[in-house]
C-alpha positions as CSV (number, residue, x, y, z in Angstrom):
1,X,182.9,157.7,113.9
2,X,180.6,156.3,111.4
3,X,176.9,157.4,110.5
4,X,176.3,153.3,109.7
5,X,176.4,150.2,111.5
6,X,180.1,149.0,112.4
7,X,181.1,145.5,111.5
8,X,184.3,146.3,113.7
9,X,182.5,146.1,117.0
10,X,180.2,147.7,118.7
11,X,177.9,150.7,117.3
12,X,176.0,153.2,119.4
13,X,172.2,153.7,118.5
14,X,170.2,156.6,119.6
15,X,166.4,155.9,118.0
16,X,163.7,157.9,118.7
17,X,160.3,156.3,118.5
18,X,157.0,157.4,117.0
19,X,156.0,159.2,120.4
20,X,159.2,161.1,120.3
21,X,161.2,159.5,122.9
22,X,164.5,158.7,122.6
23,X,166.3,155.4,123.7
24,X,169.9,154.7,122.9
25,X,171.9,151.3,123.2
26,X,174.8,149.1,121.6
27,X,174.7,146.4,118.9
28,X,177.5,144.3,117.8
29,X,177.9,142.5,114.4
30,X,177.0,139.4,116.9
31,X,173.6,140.7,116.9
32,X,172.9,140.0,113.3
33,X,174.7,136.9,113.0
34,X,177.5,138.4,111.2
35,X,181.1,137.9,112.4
36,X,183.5,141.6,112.9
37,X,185.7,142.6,110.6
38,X,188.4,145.4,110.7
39,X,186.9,148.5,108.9
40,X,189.7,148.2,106.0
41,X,188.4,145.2,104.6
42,X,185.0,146.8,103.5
43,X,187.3,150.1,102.5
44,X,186.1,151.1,98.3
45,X,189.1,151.3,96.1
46,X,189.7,152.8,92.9
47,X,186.0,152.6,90.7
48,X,186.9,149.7,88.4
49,X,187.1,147.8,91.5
50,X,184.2,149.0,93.4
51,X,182.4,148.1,90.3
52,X,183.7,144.4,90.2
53,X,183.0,144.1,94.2
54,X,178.8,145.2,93.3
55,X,178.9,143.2,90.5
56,X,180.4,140.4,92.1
57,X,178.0,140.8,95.6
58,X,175.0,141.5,93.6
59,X,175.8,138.1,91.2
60,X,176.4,135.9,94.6
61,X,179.8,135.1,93.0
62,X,181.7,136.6,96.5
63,X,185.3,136.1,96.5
64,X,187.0,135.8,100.1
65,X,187.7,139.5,99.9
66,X,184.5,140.3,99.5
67,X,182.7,138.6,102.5
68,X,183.7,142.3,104.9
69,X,181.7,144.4,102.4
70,X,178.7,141.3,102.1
71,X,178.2,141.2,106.1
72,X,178.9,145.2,105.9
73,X,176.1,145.3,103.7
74,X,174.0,142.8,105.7
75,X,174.3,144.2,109.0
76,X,172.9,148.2,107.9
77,X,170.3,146.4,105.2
78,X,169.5,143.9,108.5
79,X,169.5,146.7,111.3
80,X,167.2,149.0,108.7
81,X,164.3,146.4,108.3
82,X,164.2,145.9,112.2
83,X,163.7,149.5,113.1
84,X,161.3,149.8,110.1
85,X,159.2,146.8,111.6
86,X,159.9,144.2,108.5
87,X,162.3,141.9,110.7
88,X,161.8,140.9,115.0
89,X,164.9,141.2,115.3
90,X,168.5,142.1,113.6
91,X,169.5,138.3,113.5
92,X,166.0,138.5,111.2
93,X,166.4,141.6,109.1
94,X,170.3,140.6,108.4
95,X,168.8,136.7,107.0
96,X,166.0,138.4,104.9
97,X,168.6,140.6,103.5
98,X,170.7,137.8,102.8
99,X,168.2,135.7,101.1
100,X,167.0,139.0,98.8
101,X,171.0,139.0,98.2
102,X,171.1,135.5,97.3
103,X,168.0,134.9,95.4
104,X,168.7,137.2,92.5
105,X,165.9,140.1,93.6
106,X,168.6,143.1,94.5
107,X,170.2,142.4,91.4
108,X,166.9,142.3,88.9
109,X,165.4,145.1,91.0
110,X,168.4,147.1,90.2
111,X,168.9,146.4,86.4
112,X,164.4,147.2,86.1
113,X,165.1,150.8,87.8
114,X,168.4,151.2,85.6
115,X,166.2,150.6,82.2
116,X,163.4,152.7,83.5
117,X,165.8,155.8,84.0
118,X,167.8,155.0,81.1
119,X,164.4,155.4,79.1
120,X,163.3,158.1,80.9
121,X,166.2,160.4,80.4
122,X,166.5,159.6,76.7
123,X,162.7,160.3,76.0
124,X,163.7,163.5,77.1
């Protein structure tokens, strides 16, 4: 079982709404645009390696391995702005996340919050 959306198949939802009700259904990588792939190809490895893959994902310089853990990525980021109301649909929330991706925002964003807690923890 996973607490995130599967890009092996299907995934079961269970979303309660604003009023408290509770709905459940299934969504497939399909839904977002994204193609499966078996679980073991977005597995983590040893930390040097992790830190290559982020690099790599968050520089749009993907290698083929790297494709599993991009449309893993994709399909949660894509699935969270639907349910938040950002994106229609999942085939809209996983594009938006893909352009953020590819434009070069994720990675600025994160480097800005890395300076502002580096500073903050050494004014200290």
């Amino acid at each position: 079982n996973l607490d995130e959306i599967s890009i092996a198949g299907h995934s079961h939802v269970w979303h309660i709404g604003d009023d408290g009700e509770t709905t459940n259904y299934t969504i497939h990588p399909d839904d977002f645009g994204v193609t499966t792939h078996p679980l073991s190809a977005a597995a983590g490895s040893t930390l040097e390696e992790n830190k290559a893959t982020l690099k790599r994902l968050l520089s749009n310089t993907l290698e083929e391995q790297d494709v599993a853990i991009r449309d893993f990525v994709l399909v949660n980021t894509g699935f969270l702005l639907y349910i938040s109301g950002f994106a229609q649909t999942m085939k809209q929330g996983a594009e938006i996340a893909r352009q953020t991706l590819e434009s070069g925002k994720v990675k600025s964003l994160l480097e800005d919050f890395a300076n502002v807690t580096q500073a903050l923890s050494t004014a200290e």
